[in-house]
C-alpha positions as CSV (number, residue, x, y, z in Angstrom):
1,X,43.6,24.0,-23.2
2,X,45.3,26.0,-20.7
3,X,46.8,24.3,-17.4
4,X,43.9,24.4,-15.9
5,X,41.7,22.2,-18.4
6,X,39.9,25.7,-19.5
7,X,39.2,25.5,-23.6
8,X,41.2,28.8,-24.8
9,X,41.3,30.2,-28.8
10,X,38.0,28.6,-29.7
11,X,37.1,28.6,-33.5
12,X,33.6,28.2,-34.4
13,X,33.4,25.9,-37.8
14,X,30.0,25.7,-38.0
15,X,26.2,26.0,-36.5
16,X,24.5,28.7,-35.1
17,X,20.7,29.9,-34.6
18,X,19.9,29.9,-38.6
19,X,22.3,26.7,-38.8
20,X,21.3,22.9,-36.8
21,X,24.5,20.7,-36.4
22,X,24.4,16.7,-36.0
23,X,27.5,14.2,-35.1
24,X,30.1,16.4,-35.2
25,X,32.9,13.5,-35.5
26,X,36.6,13.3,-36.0
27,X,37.9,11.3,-39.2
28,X,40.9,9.0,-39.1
29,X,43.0,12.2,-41.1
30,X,42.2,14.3,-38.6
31,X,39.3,16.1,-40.6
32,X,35.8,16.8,-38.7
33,X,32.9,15.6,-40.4
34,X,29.5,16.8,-39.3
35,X,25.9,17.2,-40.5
36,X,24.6,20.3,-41.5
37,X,21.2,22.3,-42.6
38,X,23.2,25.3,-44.1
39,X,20.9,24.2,-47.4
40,X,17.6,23.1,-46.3
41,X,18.6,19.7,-46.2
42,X,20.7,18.0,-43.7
43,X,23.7,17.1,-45.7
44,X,27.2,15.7,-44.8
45,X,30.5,18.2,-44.7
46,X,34.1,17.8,-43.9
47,X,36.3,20.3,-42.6
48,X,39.9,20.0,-43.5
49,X,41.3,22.3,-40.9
50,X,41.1,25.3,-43.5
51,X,38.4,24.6,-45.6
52,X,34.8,23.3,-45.3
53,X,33.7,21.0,-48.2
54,X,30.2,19.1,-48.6
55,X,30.4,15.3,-49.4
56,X,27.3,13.9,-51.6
57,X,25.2,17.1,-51.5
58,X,21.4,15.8,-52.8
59,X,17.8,16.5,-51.2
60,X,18.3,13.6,-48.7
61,X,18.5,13.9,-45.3
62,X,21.5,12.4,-43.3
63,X,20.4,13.9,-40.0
64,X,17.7,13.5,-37.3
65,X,16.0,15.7,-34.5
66,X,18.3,15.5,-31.7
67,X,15.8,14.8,-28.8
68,X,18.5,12.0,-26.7
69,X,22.5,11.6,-26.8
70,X,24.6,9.3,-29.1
71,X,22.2,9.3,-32.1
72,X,24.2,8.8,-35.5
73,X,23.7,8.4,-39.3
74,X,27.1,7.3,-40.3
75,X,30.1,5.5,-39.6
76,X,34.1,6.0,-41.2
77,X,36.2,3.5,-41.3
78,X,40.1,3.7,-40.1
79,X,40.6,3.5,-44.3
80,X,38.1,6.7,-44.7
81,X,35.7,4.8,-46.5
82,X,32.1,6.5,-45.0
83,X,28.9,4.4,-44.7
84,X,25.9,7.0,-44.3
85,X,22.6,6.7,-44.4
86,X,20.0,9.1,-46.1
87,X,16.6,9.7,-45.9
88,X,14.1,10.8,-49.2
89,X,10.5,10.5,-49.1
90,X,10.2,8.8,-45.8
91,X,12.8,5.9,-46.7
92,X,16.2,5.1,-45.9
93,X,18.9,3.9,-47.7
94,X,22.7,2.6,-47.2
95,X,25.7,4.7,-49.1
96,X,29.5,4.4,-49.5
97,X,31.2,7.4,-50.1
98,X,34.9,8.6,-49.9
99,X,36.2,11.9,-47.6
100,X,37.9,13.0,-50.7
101,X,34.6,13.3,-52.7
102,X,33.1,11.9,-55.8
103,X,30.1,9.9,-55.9
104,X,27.8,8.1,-53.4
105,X,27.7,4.2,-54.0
106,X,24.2,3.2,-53.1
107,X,24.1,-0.4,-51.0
108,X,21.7,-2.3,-52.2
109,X,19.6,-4.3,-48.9
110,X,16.1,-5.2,-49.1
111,X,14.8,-2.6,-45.7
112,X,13.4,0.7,-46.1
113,X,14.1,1.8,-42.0
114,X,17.9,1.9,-41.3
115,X,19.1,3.3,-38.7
116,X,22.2,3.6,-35.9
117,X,25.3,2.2,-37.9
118,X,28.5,1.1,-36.0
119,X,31.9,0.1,-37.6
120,X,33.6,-2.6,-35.4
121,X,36.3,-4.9,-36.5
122,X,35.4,-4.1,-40.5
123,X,31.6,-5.2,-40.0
124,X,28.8,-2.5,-40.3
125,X,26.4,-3.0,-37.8
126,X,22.9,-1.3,-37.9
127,X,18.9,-1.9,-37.5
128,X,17.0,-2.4,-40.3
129,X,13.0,-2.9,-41.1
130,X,11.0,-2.7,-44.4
131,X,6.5,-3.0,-44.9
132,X,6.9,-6.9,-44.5
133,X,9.8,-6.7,-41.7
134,X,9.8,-6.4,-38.4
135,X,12.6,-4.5,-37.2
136,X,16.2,-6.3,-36.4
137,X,19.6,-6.3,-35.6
138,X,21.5,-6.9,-39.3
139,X,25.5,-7.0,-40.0
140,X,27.2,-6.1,-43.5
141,X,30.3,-7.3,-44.4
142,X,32.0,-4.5,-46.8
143,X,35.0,-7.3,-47.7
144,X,31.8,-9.2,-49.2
145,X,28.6,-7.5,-49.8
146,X,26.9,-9.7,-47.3
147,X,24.7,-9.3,-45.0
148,X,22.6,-11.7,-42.3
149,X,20.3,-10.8,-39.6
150,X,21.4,-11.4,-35.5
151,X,18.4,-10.9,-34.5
152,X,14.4,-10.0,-35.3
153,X,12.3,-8.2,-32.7
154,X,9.9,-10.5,-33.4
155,X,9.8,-13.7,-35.1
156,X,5.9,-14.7,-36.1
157,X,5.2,-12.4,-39.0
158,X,2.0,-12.9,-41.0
159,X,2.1,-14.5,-44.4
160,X,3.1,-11.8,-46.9
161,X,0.1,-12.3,-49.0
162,X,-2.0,-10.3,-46.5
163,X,0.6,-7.3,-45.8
164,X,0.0,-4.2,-47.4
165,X,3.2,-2.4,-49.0
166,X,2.9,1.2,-48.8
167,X,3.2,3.6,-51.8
168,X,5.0,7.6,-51.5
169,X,2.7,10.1,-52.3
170,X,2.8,14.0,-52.2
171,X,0.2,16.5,-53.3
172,X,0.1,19.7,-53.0
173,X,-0.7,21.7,-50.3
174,X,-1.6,25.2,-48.5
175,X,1.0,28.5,-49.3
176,X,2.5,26.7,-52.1
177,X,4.1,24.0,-50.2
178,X,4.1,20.0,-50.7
179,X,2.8,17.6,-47.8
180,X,3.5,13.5,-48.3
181,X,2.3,10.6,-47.1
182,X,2.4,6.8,-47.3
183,X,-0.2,5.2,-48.8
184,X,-1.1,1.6,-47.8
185,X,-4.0,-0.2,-50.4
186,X,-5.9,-2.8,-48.9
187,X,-4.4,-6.4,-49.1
188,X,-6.0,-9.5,-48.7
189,X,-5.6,-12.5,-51.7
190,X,-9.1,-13.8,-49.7
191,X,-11.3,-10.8,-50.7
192,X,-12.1,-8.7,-54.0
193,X,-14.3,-5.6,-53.4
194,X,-16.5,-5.3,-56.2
195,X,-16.1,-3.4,-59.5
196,X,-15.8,0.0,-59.3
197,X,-15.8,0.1,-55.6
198,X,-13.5,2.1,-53.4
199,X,-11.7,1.2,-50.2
200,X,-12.8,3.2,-47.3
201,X,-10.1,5.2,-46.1
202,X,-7.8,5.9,-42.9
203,X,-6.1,8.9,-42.8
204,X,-3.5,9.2,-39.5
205,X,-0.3,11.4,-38.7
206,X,2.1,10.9,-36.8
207,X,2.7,13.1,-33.1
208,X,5.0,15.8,-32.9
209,X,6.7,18.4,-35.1
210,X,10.1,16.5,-35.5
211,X,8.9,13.2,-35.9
212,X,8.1,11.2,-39.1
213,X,5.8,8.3,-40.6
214,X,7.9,5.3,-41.0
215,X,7.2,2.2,-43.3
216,X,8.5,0.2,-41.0
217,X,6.3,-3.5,-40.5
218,X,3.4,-2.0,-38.9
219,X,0.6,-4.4,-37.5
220,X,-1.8,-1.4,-36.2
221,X,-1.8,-0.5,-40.2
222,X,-1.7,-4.1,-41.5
223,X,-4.3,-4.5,-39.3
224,X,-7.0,-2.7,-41.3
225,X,-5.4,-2.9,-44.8
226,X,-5.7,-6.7,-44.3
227,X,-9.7,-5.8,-43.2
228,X,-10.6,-4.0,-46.6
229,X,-9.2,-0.4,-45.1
230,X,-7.1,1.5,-47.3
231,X,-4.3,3.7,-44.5
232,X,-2.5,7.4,-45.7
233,X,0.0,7.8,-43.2
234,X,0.9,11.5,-43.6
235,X,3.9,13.1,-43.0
236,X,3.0,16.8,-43.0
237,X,5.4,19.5,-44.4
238,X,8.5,20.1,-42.1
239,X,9.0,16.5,-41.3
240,X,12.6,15.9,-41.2
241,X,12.7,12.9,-43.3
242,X,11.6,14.7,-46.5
243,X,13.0,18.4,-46.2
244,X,13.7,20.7,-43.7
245,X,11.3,23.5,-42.4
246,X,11.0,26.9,-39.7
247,X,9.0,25.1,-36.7
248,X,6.1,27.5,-36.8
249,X,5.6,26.8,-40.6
250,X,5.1,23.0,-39.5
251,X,2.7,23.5,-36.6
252,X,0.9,25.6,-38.6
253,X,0.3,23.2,-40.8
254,X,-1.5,20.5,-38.6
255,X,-3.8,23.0,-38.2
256,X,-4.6,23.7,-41.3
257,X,-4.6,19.8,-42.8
258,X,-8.4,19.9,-43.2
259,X,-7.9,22.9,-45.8
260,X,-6.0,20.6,-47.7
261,X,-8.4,17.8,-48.0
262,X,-9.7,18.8,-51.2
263,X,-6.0,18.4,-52.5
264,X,-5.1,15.2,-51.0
265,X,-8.4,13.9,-52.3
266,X,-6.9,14.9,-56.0
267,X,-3.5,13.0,-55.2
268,X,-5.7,9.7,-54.2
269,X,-8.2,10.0,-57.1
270,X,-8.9,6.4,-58.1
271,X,-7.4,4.9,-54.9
272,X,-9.9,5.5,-52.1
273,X,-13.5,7.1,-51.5
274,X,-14.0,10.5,-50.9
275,X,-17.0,10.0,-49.4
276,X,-16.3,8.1,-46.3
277,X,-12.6,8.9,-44.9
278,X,-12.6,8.4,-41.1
279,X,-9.1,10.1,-39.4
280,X,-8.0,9.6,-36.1
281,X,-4.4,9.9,-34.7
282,X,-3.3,6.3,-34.7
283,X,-4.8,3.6,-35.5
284,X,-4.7,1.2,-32.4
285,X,-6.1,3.5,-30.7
286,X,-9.2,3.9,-33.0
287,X,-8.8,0.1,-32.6
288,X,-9.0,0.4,-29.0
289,X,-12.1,2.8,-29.4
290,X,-14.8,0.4,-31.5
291,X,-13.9,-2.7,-29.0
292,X,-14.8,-0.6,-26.1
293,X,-18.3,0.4,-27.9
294,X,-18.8,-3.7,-28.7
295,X,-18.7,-2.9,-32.2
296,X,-17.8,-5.6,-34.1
297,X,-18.9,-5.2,-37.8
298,X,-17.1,-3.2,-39.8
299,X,-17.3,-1.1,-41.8
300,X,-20.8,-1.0,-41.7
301,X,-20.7,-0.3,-37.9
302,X,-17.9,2.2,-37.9
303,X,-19.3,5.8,-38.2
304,X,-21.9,4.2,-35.3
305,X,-19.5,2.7,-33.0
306,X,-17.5,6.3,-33.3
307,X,-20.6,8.1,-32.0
308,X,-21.5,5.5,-29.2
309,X,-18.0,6.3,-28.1
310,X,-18.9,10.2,-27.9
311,X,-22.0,9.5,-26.5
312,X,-20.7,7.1,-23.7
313,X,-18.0,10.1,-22.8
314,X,-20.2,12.7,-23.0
315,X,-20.1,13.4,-19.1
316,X,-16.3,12.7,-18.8
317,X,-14.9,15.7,-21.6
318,X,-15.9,18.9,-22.0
């Protein structure tokens, strides 16, 4: 900087229009770490002043749209030890790796959501959810492998007999790309549908270009898995929590998902009906929807209460 606090000789490492950069952030040697798409994928790099080198290159994502300030994936430690976190097929896990290379040492915790880790006084602090957990406040100890939850956002959880656990799919589908989705089977240790009969399904997705299904505990989905529904969650292609993708390609996409029903009927074969899906964009609203036609029987009242609803709003929407 010059006497007047002006930035002078400025060096671009990376980033650019064809490259997206997350938490730049200075290591305790001096070094710059940083997240970069450079290969489709969101990876983590280190530049030594010279020299720009990737740590744990994979098909994970260790970034995140950057729609507010002060988001992070990772967090170094004054002895260089990095804890990341990285993202594949809509989960997230925990990973120790060194600045100097070599490779990632998966952390084992029982959560599929983490996110937000902070180093403070040798204690990794980060929030964590999973299907049968609500989301919460956790610390890890590196020195022993623990961890222990602060604090839950919510304490009265329903018995985990009747909470569905949701399964990874992807299926093909339109110009030779691959969509995914989380499927959730119904669960209830009450009921048993009868032989040979499939679950009506839900299909949802989630709003926006950028953002992503989560697996997180859920009661809008548990709430019709534990009712004899069977939920697909789908992440269309683009997501960034499974790869990386131009924009235009991604809302293009949503409008094409009914072309690809045919193929995302083939990746449920056996697992739900074909022949009476119902799709909506999120299922409290739909929720919402059937109490405010009075229908209370379902399924056999579904498809009905749906058309009351049109019916009754007939002179409010075009």
């Amino acid at each position: 900087m010059d006497e007047r606090g002006r930035l002078t000789d400025a060096l671009r490492i990376a980033g650019g229009p064809e490259e997206s950069i997350f938490q730049p952030e200075w290591a305790p040697d001096g070094s710059l770490l940083f997240v970069s798409d450079r290969t489709g994928w969101w990876n983590l790099y280190r530049w030594d002043g010279e020299q720009i080198h990737p740590l744990a290159p994979m098909k994970a994502e260790f970034g995140l749209p950057q729609w507010q300030f002060g988001m992070r994936t990772y967090a170094v430690a004054e002895d260089g030890t990095l804890y990341a976190l990285c993202g594949q097929s809509g989960r997230w896990q925990l990973i120790r790796l060194s600045l100097d290379g070599g490779e990632p040492e998966p952390i084992p915790l029982p959560f599929t959501q983490l996110s937000d880790p902070l180093l403070l006084e040798g204690d990794l602090y980060l929030f964590a959810a999973s299907p049968t957990e609500p989301w919460a406040l956790i610390r890890y100890r590196p020195a022993s492998s623990r961890w222990e939850v602060l604090r839950r956002s919510r304490e009265n959880v329903p018995d985990r007999r009747y909470l569905s656990v949701p399964e990874p799919i992807a299926y093909p589908t339109t110009e030779g790309e691959t969509a995914y989705g989380l499927y959730y089977p119904p669960t209830n240790p009450e009921y048993r549908a009868p032989t040979g009969e499939l679950p009506p399904l839900i299909v949802t997705t989630h709003g926006g270009p950028t953002a992503a299904a989560s697996d997180a505990f859920n009661l809008s989905i548990q709430y019709w898995t534990s009712r004899g529904f069977a939920v697909l969650d789908v992440n269309y292609r683009g997501e960034h929590r499974l790869r990386s993708s131009v924009p235009v390609s991604t809302v293009r996409e949503v409008g094409s998902l009914r072309r690809g029903r045919l193929r995302l009927w083939r990746a449920l074969s056996g697992r739900a009906g074909e022949s009476r899906p119902s799709s909506f964009d999120r299922p409290w609203r739909q929720r919402w929807r059937l109490h405010d036609v009075g229908c209370a029987h379902l399924p056999r009242d579904f498809s009905r209460g749906r058309q009351l609803l049109w019916d009754r709003r007939s002179s409010r929407v075009g």
